[in-house]
N, C-alpha and C positions, 0 to 999 in steps of 0.2 A: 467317575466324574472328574474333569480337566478341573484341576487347582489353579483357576484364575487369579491373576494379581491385576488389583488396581492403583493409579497413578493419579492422587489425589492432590490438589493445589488447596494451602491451606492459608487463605489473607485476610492480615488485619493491620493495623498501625502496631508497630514495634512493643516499644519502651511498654507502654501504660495495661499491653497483654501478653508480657513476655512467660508469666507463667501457666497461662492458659491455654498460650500455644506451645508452650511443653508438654502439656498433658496432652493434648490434642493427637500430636506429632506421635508421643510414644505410644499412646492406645493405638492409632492408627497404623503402625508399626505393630503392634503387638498383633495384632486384628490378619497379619500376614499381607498389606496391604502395601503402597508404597508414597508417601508424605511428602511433599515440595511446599518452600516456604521460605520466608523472606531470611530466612538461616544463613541460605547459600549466596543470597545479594540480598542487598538492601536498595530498594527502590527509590532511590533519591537522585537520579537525574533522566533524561529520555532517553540517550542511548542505551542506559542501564535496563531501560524501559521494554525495550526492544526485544532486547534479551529473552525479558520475562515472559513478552509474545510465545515467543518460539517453546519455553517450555511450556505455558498452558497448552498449547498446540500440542501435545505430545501429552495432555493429561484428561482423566476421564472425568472425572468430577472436579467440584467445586465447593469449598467451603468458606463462607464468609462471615466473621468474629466481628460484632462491631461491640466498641465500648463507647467512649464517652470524647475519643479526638478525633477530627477530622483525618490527619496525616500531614505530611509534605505535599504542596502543590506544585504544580506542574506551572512550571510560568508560559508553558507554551498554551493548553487549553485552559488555563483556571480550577481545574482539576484538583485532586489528591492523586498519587499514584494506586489508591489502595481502591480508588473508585475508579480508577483506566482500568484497573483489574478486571473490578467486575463486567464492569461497561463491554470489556472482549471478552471475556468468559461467556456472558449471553449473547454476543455478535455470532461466536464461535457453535453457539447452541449445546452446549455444556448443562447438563444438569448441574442448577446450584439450590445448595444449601444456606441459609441465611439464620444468623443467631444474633439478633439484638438485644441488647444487655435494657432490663425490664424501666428502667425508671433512670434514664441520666442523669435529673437536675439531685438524685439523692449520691451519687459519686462523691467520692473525694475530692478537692480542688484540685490538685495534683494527677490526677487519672483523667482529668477533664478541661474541656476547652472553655475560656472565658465567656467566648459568643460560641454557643449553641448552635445558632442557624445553620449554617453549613451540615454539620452530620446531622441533625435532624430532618435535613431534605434528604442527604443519603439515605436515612432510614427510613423516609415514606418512599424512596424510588426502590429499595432493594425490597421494602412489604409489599409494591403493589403487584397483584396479580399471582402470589404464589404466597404459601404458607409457612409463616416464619416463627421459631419454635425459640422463646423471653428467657433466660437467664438471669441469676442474680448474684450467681457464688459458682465459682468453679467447678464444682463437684455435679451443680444440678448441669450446666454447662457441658461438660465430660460425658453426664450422662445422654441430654439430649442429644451431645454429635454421632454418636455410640448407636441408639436406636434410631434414628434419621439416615445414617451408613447404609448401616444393614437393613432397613425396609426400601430405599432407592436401591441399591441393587439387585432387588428381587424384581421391583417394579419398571424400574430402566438400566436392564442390563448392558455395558458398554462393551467395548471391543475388546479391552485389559489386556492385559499380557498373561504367556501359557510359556510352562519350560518345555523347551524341544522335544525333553524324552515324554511329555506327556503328548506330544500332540500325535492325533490318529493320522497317519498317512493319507486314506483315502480321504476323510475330513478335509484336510491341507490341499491335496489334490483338488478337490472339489471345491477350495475355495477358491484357489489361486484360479482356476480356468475361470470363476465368476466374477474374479477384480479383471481378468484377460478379458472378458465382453463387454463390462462395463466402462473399460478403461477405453474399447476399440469403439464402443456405443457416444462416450463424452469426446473420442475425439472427432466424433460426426459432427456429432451435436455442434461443438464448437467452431469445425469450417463451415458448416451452412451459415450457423450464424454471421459469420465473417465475412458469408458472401451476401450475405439481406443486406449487411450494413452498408458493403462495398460492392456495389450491383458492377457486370462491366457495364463499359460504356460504351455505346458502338461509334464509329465512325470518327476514332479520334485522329487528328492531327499528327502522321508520324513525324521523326526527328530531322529529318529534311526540309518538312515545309516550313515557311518562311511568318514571323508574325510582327506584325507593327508596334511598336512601342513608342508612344507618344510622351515627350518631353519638355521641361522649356529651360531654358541658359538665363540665366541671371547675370547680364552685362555689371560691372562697376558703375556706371552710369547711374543704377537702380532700375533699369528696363530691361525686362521680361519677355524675351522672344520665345513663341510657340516651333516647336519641328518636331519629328520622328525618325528613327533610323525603322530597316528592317533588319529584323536575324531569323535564322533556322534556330529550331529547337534543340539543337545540338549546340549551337554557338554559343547558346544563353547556359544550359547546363551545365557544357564543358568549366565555362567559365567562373559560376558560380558554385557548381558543387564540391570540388575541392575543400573550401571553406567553411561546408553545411556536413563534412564526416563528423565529425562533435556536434551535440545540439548547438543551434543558435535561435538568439531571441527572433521575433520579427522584426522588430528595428533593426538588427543589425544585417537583415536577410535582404531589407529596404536599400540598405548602403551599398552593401553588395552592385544589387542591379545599377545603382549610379556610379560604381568603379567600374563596371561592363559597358554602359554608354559612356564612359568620359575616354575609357581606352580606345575606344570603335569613332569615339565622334573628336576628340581632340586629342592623338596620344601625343603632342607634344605639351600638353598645357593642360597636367594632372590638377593645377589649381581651378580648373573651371565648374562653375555652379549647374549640376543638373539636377533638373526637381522631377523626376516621372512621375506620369501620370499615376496616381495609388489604384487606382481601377486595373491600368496593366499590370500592374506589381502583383495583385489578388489574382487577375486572372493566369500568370503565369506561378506561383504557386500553386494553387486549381489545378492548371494540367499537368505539371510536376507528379502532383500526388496522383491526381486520375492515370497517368500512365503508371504508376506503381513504385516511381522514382526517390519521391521523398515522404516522408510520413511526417503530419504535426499532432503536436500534442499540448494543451493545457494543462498546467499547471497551476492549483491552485495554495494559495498560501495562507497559513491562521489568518494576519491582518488583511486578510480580503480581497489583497492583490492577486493578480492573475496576468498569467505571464505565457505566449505562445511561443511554444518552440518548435525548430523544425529542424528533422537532421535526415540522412540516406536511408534507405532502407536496404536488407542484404543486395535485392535486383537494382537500386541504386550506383551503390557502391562498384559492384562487379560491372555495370553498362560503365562508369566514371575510369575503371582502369582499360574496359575497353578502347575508351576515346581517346586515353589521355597519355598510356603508352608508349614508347618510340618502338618500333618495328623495325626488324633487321632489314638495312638496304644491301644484302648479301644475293649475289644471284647463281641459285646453282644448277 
């Protein structure tokens, strides 16, 4: 039988369970198993955060210590980090273990938080829907992570780690060709999908033809004369793309088009007011992207803002050195 090793993620607030997550860590360890925990960082900012992503990504189970403090919060979500934890350990579909310490308001002042609310919603959100196994004293604690271990393993066996000399050839064999189908299977999967989202589109408008763009000049005066230039779809791209290699906001993608009609419609008299029309502005984005050209993306932020951006795409880019180029005037 393959001497499987697992890579277990062990999270609680620090200070006020430093010895219970020593004992944890060493049984777990003793158990021939492999322990991760706020040992190696300490979760106290978002990058640090990040971090902690990548190795729960890399661990089979979960275990979660609660006592009687909240943690550090996250000033970004309002958060603790020790509840971002869990919150991705179940995103991630992690079997977790949950140990709530049996009676808070009987804690020590010192092992506990003034206002309660907070970890008392963490500990109805981390009880609902799974079975969470009370503590009161270390020992009973030690035991419960001990039998909870070793009965989720039997019951959701994970993928764990195996040393080399144990592993069966043909086993290995036989699984690498089944991560090979399923990896040639999902990368189906995901161009079809690519192409539902992004149907072609027939009868577009190649780079030659010509399209209207409707403006109006803001005289000093304060009067507002309507007019239009036309350009090729080459003219506008050449012109704008350059500046769209790095993302750019919309606004600034808006400017753009008015430094392209103010060079085409007055190039001696960069000071002059042009307002385009925001309908051609959209619709020349629109065929940008439908020809394959530029791609946008939303951006959304905690405070609620929401920001479009839009930059080249690889076939972008490589049509932009196409056009923009100098070609040898060499004749041979």
């Amino acid at each position: 039988m393959q001497n499987k090793k697992y890579q277990i993620f062990v999270s609680s607030t620090y200070e006020d369970l430093k010895e219970e997550r020593k004992a944890i860590i060493e049984n777990i360890s003793t158990m021939g198993h492999l322990p991760v925990g706020m040992e190696l960082f300490v979760a106290s900012d978002d990058e640090q955060f990040e971090y902690i992503k990548k190795v729960i990504d890399n661990c089979d189970y979960y275990v979660l210590v609660l006592g009687g403090r909240y943690g550090t919060v996250s000033p970004r979500t309002g958060k603790s980090y020790t509840e971002m934890e869990y919150d991705y350990a179940i995103e991630k579909g992690l079997p977790v273990l949950a140990f709530p310490y049996a009676n808070i308001e009987q804690l020590p002042e010192k092992l506990k938080d003034k206002d309660l609310s907070q970890i008392k919603k963490f500990y109805e959100k981390a009880s609902n829907g799974r079975m969470c196994t009370l503590w009161d004293n270390k020992e009973k604690l030690l035991s419960n992570v001990i039998i909870s271990l070793t009965k989720i393993f039997a019951e959701k066996p994970q993928r764990g780690w195996i040393r080399p000399d144990e592993v069966d050839n043909t086993t290995l064999l036989a699984e690498m060709n089944n991560l090979r189908k399923e990896n040639q299977t999902l990368k189906e999967e995901v161009e079809n999908y690519k192409k539902s989202l992004t149907p072609e589109i027939e009868n577009l408008a190649d780079m030659d033809e010509k399209f209207k763009i409707n403006f109006q000049i803001a005289q000093s005066s304060g009067y507002i004369r309507p007019n239009y230039m036309n350009f090729t779809w080459n003219e506008i791209y050449s012109n704008v793309a350059p500046y769209i290699i790095s993302p750019t906001k919309f606004p600034d993608f808006v400017d753009l088009i008015k430094t392209f009609i103010i060079k085409k419609y007055t190039p001696n008299n960069p000071t002059t007011i042009i307002i385009p029309e925001m309908n051609d502005v959209q619709t020349i984005k629109i065929q940008l992207e439908a020809l394959r050209l530029i791609k946008i993306e939303m951006m959304n932020y905690p405070d609620g803002q929401v920001d479009e951006w839009i930059s080249l795409t690889v076939k972008g880019n490589a049509y932009l050195k196409q056009v923009k180029t100098v070609k040898s005037q060499k004749i041979f």
